[in-house]
Every structure is written in structure tokens, then in C-alpha cells.
C-alpha positions as CSV (number, residue, x, y, z in Angstrom):
1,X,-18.7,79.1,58.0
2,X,-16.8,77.0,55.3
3,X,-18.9,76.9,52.7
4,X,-18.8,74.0,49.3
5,X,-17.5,76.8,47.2
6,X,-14.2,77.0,49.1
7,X,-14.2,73.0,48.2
8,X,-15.0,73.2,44.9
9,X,-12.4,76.2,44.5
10,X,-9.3,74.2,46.8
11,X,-10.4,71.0,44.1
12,X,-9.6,73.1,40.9
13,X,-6.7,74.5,42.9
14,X,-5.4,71.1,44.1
15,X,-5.8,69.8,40.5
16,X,-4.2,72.6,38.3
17,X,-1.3,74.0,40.5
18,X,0.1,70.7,42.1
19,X,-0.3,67.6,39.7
20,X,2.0,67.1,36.1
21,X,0.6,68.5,33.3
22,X,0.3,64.8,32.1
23,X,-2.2,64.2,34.6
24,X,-4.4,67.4,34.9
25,X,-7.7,66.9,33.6
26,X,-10.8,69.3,33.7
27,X,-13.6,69.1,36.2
28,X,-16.6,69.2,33.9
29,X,-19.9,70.3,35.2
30,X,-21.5,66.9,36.7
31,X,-18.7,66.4,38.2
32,X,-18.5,70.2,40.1
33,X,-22.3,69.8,41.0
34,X,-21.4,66.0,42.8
35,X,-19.0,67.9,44.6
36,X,-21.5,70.8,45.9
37,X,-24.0,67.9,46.8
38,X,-21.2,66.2,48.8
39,X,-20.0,68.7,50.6
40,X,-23.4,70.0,51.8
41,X,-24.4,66.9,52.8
42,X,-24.0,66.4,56.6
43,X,-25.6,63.7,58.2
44,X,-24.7,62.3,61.7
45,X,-22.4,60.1,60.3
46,X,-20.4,60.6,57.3
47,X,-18.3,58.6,54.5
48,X,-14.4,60.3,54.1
49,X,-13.7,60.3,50.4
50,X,-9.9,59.8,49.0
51,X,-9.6,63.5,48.4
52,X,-11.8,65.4,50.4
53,X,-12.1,68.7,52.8
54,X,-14.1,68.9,56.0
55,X,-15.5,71.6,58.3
56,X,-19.0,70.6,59.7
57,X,-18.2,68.7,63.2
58,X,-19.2,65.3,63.6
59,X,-18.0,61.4,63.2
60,X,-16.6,60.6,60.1
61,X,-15.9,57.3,58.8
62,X,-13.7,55.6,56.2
63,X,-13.8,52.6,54.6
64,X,-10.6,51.1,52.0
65,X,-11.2,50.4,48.5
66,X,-8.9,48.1,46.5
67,X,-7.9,50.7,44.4
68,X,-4.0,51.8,45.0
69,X,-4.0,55.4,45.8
70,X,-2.3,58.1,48.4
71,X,-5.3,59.9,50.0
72,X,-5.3,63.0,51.8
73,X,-8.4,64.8,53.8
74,X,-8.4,68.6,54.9
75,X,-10.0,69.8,57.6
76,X,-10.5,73.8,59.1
77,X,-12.5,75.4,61.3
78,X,-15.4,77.4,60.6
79,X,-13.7,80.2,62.4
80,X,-10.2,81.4,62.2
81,X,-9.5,81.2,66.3
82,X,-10.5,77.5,66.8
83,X,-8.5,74.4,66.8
84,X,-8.4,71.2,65.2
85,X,-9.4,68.3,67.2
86,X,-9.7,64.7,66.1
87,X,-10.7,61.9,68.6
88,X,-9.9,57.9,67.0
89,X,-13.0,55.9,67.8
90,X,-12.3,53.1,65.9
91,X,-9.6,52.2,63.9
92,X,-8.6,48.7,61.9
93,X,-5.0,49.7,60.6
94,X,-2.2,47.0,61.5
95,X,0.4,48.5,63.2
96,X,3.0,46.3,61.4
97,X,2.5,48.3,58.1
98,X,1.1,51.8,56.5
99,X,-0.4,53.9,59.0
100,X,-2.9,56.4,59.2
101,X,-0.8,60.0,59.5
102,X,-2.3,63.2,61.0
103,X,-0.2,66.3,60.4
104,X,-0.5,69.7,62.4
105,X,-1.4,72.0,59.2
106,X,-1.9,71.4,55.5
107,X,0.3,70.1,52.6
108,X,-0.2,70.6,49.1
109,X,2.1,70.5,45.9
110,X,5.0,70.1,48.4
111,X,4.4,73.3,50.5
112,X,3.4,73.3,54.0
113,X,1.3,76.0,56.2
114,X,2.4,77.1,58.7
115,X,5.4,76.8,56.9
116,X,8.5,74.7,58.7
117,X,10.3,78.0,59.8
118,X,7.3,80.2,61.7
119,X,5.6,76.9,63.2
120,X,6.0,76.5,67.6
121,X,6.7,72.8,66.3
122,X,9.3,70.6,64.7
123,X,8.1,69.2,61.0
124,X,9.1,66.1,63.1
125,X,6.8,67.3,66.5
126,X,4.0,67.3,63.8
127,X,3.2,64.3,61.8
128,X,2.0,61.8,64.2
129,X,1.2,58.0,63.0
130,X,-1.9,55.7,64.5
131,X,-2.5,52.4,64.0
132,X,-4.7,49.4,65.8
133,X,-3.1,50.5,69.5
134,X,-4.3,54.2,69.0
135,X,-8.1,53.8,70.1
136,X,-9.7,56.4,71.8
137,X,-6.6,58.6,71.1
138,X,-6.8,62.7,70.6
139,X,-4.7,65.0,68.5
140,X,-5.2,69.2,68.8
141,X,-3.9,71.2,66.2
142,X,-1.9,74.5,66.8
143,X,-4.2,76.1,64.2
144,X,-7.6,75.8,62.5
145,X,-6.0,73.9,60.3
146,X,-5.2,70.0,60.0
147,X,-5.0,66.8,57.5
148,X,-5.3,63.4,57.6
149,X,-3.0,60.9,54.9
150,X,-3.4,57.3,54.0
151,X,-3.8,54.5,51.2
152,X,-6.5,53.6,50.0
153,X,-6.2,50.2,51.2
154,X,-5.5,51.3,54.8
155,X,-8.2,49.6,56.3
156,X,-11.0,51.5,58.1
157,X,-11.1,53.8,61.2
158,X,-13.5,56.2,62.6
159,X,-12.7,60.0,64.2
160,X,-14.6,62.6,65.6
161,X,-13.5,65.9,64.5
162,X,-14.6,68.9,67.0
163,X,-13.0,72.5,67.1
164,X,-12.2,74.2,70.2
165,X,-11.2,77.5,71.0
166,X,-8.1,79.0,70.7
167,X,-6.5,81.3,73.2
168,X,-3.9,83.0,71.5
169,X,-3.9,82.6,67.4
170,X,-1.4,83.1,65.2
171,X,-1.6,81.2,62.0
172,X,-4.8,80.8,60.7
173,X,-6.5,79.8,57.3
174,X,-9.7,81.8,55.9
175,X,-12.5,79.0,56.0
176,X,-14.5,81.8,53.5
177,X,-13.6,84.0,50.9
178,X,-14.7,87.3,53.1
179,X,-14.2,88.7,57.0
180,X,-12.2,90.1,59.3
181,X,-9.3,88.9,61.5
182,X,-6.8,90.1,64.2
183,X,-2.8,89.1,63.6
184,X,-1.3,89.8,67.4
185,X,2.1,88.9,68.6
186,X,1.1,89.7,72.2
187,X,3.8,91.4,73.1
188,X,6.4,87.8,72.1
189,X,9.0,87.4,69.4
190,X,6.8,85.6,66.7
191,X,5.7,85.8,62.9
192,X,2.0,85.0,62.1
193,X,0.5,84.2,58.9
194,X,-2.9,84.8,57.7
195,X,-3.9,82.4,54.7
196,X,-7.2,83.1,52.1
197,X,-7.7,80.8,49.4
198,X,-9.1,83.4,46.9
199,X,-7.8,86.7,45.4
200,X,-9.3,89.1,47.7
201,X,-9.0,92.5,48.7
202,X,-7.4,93.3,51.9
203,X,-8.5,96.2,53.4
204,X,-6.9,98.1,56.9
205,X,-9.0,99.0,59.7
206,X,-7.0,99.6,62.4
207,X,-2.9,98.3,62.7
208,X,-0.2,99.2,65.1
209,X,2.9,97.9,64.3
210,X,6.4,98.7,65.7
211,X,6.8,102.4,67.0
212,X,3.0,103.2,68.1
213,X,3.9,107.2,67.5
214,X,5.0,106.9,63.8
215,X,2.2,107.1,61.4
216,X,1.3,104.4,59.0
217,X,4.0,104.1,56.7
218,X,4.8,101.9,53.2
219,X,8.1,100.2,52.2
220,X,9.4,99.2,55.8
221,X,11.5,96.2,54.3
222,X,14.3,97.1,57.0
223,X,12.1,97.7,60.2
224,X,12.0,94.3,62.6
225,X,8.2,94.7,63.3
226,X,6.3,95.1,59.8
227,X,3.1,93.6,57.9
228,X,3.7,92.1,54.6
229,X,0.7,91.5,51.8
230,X,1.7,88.8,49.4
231,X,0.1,86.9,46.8
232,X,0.6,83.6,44.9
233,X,-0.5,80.2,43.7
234,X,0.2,77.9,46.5
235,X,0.7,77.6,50.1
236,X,4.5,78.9,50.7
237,X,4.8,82.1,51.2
238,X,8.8,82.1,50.7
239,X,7.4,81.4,46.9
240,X,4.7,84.3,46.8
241,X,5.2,88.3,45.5
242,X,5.0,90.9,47.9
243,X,3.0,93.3,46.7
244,X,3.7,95.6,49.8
245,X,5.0,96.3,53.4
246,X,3.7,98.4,56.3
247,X,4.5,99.4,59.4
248,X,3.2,102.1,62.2
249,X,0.1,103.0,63.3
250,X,-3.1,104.5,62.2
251,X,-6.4,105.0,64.1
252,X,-9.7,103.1,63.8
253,X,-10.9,104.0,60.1
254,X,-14.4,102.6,58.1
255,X,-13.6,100.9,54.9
256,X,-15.3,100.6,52.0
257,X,-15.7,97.7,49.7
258,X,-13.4,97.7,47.0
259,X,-13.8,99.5,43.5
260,X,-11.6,98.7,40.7
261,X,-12.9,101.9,38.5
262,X,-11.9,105.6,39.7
263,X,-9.4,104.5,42.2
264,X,-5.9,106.1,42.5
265,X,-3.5,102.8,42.9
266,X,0.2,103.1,43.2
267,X,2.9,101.0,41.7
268,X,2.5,98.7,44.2
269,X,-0.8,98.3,43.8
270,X,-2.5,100.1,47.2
271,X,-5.5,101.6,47.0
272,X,-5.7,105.0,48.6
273,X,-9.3,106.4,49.3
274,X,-10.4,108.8,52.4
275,X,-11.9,105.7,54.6
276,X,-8.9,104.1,54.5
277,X,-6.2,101.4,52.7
278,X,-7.0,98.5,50.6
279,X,-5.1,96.3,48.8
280,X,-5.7,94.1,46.0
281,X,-4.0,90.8,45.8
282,X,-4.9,89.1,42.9
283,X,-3.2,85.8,42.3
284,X,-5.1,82.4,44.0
285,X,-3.5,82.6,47.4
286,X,-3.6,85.4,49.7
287,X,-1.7,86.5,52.7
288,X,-0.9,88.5,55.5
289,X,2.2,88.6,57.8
290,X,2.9,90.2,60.7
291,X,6.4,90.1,61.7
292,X,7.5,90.8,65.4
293,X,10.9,91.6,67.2
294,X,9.1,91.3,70.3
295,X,10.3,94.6,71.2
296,X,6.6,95.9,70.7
297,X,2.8,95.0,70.7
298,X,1.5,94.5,67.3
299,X,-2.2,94.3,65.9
300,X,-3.5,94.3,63.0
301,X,-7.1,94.1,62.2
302,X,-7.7,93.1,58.8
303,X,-11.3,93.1,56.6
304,X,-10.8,90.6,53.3
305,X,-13.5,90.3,50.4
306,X,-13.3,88.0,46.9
307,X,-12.1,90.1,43.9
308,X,-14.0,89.3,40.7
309,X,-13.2,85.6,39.2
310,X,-11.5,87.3,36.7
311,X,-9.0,88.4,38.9
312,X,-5.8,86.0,38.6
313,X,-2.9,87.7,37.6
314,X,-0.5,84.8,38.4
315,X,-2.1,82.0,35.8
């Protein structure tokens, strides 16, 4: 379930890695602690501010202010299989002018997830407009994952945002900074990405990937079915290091949580212990990508958990 830390972290994350430094400023204190209140707040109906992120179901409303800003809303799932769905129950926006935008997936700091190149759609096929005309009108995402854009001065509208589920994920976006997830290509020619918003740990319990009868293997740069572990500040993983690549298969194992005392780590930072594989990715983004010819079935079943705060090596 999506919980106000992730909010408060995706604010400091927002503010930091994506606006000039002439216009960063700190989040003090009174302000983190409005933030927590806000975002555990849920009443039947409830206020959209400028910059906000959602995840509890329900009607939301907004109402324009004078002041000239671009706002943007977020909105995930509390689990990584659902879907985004937004229905328009009322909406006062002119169709002559600015309009209210919905876009399949997220932006931030000019990156997109899913990115443009692994998405089923068109950046175009994405980003739809509505306006006075659109009443009663419903958008699904392709992912748990969606946003809404607009001015401040829009004028108002009202959605209901609902998840449903869906049948075959691919792209998905952790709504917590611990769990577990499935990447599958079932069977088709497809890359999936798997986004956490925290340095985590990213521990293997069970994968098959290309050739079922070769055994788990590192370094498969060159094979056209791998899993690739990257880390980063931001949302594109074209801009992220890849801190390692797997392929082949390994049975069923229990993992333990992850230590960062007494641990054997190679140079590319896996940590190798009899219960299985775990690897520590320790900038602010995490992710996982399972890359498929379509020649095979791949799986990969994933447990993640938050590394210490102190963890950043990408600040």
C-alpha cells in the first residue's frame, strides 16, 4: 500500500534532482509534517493540490487558484499488477484554450516511465487532452502508473480514480519501498521494467531467463534474453549504471535480508551468500529489466527491501 513516506521521499526527489539550482529550496520540518498529514488524509472527497501524488481510490476534486503555475498530480496503484483508471465527473475547462492532459505513465525532470522506446504506445497514443465536452469520459492506463497536468488557472473538474486489475504486467512502479514482484514476457518479444523509488536491495528468488538448462550466470551483455539491475537518480533508465546482468536459471531459493557487514561482494557489487543472490543498488532509483527475444519464456521473481538512508552513492 502506498504509504506518505513514498510522498514525502518523491517531494525531496522532485525538488532536488529536477528543478535549477536557482530554485531548489529545502523542505524544512513543518513543512514535511503538512505533507504526512495531507497525504494520510482521505476523506470521501478530496482537494488535488498543484503538486501532489495519489493512491487511495476515491473522487478527487480541483479547484484553480489565480496564481500562474504548471501543475502535475501522480497517481499509482497500491499494487504493482493494477491499472490506472480515471473517470471525468465534472469538468469546467473551455475547450477553446488550455486543457486538462492525462498521460499513460509518469514524467519528471524530462524523463518518462515507461520510457518512449519499451512502451505498447506512441508518446503521441499517450497524452490525451479533455476539456468541457469530455464529461463522463474514462482513461485506463497500461500500467499502475499515470498523471494528470494543468495550470493553475484551468478551471475545476472532478475524477474518480479506481484501479483495476491487470492481466498481463509489464512495467510497473513500486508503490512501497519493500516486496516482491514477477517480470514475465509470456512467451512475446517484449522488455519490462520494474521501477523502486528508493535504494533497495534486490534479492533473487527464483529466475529463468533464456536457456532454461544453463545455470544462473553473470555478465550476459551479448545474450538476447537477460535481466539487467541498474541504479540512478531519475526515471530513465538509458541514464542509469548497470550495476549487473544475469541470465539462466536457478531453482526456488530462501533469501535473507540484506547485511552490509561480513558479506563477500564482488566488483560489481553482488552479494553472494548460501540462500541465494542479492544485490545492492544504492543510488535513489532502482530498477530491474527483463529483456526478451521472444524465443523463450522468462520469469523473474524478485524480493526488494530499503537500504539504510545513508545509502546514496549517486548524490
Amino acid at each position: 500500500m502506498i504509504t506518505s513516506y513514498l510522498f514525502l521521499v518523491f517531494v525531496m526527489f522532485h525538488i532536488v534532482c529536477c528543478m535549477p539550482k536557482t530554485q531548489q529550496h529545502k523542505i524544512n520540518k513543518p513543512d514535511m509534517l503538512e505533507l504526512r498529514k495531507r497525504s494520510d488524509f482521505h476523506p470521501s472527497e478530496r482537494t488535488l493540490d498543484c503538486f501532489d501524488m495519489v493512491g487511495i481510490e476515491g473522487d478527487y476534486v480541483y479547484t484553480p487558484t489565480e496564481r500562474r503555475r504548471q501543475c502535475t498530480v501522480y497517481f499509482i496503484g497500491n499494487f504493482m499488477d493494477e491499472l490506472v483508471e480515471f473517470q471525468i465527473r465534472q469538468i469546467d475547462i473551455p475547450c477553446n484554450g488550455n486543457k486538462l492532459q492525462i498521460f499513460d505513465g509518469w514524467k519528471l525532470g524530462g524523463a518518462v516511465f515507461p520510457s518512449e522506446e519499451e512502451h505498447a504506445y506512441s508518446m503521441e497514443n499517450r497524452q490525451f487532452e479533455a476539456c468541457g465536452e469530455d464529461s463522463d469520459s474514462v482513461f485506463i492506463s497500461s500500467q499502475n502508473v499515470a498523471m494528470l497536468s494543468f495550470p493553475t488557472n484551468i478551471g475545476s473538474f472532478k475524477i474518480t480514480f479506481r484501479t483495476r486489475k491487470n492481466p498481463k504486467p509489464c512495467h510497473a512502479m513500486a508503490p512501497d519501498s519493500s516486496g516482491e514482484y514477477d517480470l514475465l514476457n509470456y512467451g512475446e518479444r517484449r522488455n519490462c521494467t520494474f521501477l523502486v523509488i528508493y535504494p533497495v536491495t534486490i534479492s533473487i528468488i527464483q529466475m529463468t531467463v533464456g536457456d532454461p538448462s544453463i545455470e544462473t550466470k553473470l555478465k550476459c551483455f551479448s545474450e538476447p534474453d537477460q535481466v539487467q539491475f541498474l541504479e540512478g537518480n531519475g526515471l530513465d533508465y538509458g541514464l542509469m549504471r548497470t550495476e549487473q546482468v544475469m541470465c539462466g536459471s536457478t531453482e526456488t531459493v530462501e533469501v535473507q535480508d540484506y547485511e552490509s557487514t561480513n558479506d563477500t561482494t564482488t566488483a560489481a557489487g553482488i552479494v553472494c551468500k548460501r540462500s541465494g543472490v542479492s544485490i545492492p543498488l544504492q543510488c535513489q532509483s532502482s530498477t530491474v529489466r527483463l529483456i526478451s527475444s521472444g524465443q523463450t519464456d522468462n520469469h523473474v521473481r524478485i524480493k526488494f527491501s530499503k537500504l539504510s538512508p545513508s545509502f546514496n552513492e549517486c548524490l
